[in-house]
N, C-alpha and C positions, 0 to 999 in steps of 0.2 A: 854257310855252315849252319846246320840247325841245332840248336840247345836242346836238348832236355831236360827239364827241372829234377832234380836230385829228391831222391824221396826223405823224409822228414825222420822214417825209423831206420839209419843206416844197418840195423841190426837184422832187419828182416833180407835185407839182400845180400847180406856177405852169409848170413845160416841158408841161404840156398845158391849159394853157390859164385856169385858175382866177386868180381876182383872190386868194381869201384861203384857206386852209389848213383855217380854221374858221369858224364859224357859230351861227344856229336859226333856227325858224321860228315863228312866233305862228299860234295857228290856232283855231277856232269850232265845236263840232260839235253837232248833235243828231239823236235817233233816236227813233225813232216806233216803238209796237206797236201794231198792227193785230190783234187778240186774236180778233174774230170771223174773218178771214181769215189769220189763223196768220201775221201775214207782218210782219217788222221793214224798217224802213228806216231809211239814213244817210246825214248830208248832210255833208258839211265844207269852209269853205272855212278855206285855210293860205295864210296872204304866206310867201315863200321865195323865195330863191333859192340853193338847194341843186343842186348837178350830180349826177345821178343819187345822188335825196333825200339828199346831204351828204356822198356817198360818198368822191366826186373833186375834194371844196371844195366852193367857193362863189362862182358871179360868174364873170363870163366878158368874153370881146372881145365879143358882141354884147350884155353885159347886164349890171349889176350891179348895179340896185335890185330890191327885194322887189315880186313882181308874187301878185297872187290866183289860185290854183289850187284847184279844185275835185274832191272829192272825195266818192264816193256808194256806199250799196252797198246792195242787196238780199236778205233769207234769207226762206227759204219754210221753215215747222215744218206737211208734213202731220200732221193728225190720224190718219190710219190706219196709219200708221209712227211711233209715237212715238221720239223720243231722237232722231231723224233731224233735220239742218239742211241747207237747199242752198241756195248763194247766190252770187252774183256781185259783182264788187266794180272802178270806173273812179276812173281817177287820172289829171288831165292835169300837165302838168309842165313846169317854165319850158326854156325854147332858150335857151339862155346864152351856147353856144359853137359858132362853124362846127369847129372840131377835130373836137368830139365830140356832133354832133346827136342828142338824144334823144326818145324818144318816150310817148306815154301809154301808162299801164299799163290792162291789164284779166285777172280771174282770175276761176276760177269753183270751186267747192269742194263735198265733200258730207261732212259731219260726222255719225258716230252717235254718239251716248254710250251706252257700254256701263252707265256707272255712276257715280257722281257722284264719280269715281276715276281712270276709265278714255274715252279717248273715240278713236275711229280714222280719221282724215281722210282724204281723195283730194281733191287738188288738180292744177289744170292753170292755170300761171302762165308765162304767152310774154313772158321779159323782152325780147327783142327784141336789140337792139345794145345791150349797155353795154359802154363803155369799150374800144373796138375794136382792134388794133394794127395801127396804119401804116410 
């Protein structure tokens, strides 16, 4: 189960919309290698009802029980590049609140490892709308 620490001004999340302050989610994962096609995968499903994942509370006016969201991801280890990982990674995510509609995540990444020390990322992650002001 993962905690989320409770934010300090419970005032700011119930004036936008959140039912509770604080929270977690119980969640399932497993991942698969694929060793002759260099290729790892990952599945998860998580109950939550996190507003943008626990950020802005928990529970909303359209939603307060724990609904199953699904999470998955993809990395590719060519062989003729080693140290190299590239991979993509989808998250859907509960609608809790008309305030503040949110959306599924999707990112995609390319990891080298320089050394089992050292490792240099590029990542492109379109959070989309969080937490908007009105």
């Amino acid at each position: 189960m993962r905690r989320i620490k409770p934010d300090s001004d419970n005032h700011v999340i119930h004036s936008i919309g959140a039912r509770s302050a604080d929270g977690g989610d119980v969640y399932i994962a497993t991942t698969k290698l694929f060793g002759k096609a260099h290729v790892i995968i990952d599945a998860t499903m998580r109950l939550t009802k996190g507003n943008q994942r626990g950020i802005i509370g928990f529970g909303g006016n359209c939603n307060d029980s724990y609904h199953p969201q699904f999470e998955g991801s993809i990395a590719y280890l060519p062989s003729f590049v080693p140290g190299l990982v590239v991979g993509v990674e989808y998250r859907t995510k509960p609608r809790n609140q008309n305030f503040m509609p949110e959306g599924n995540c999707f990112d995609a990444c390319a990891t080298y490892f320089v050394n089992k020390h050292l490792n240099v990322t590029l990542a492109h992650v379109p959070l989309g709308t969080t937490a908007p002001y009105h």
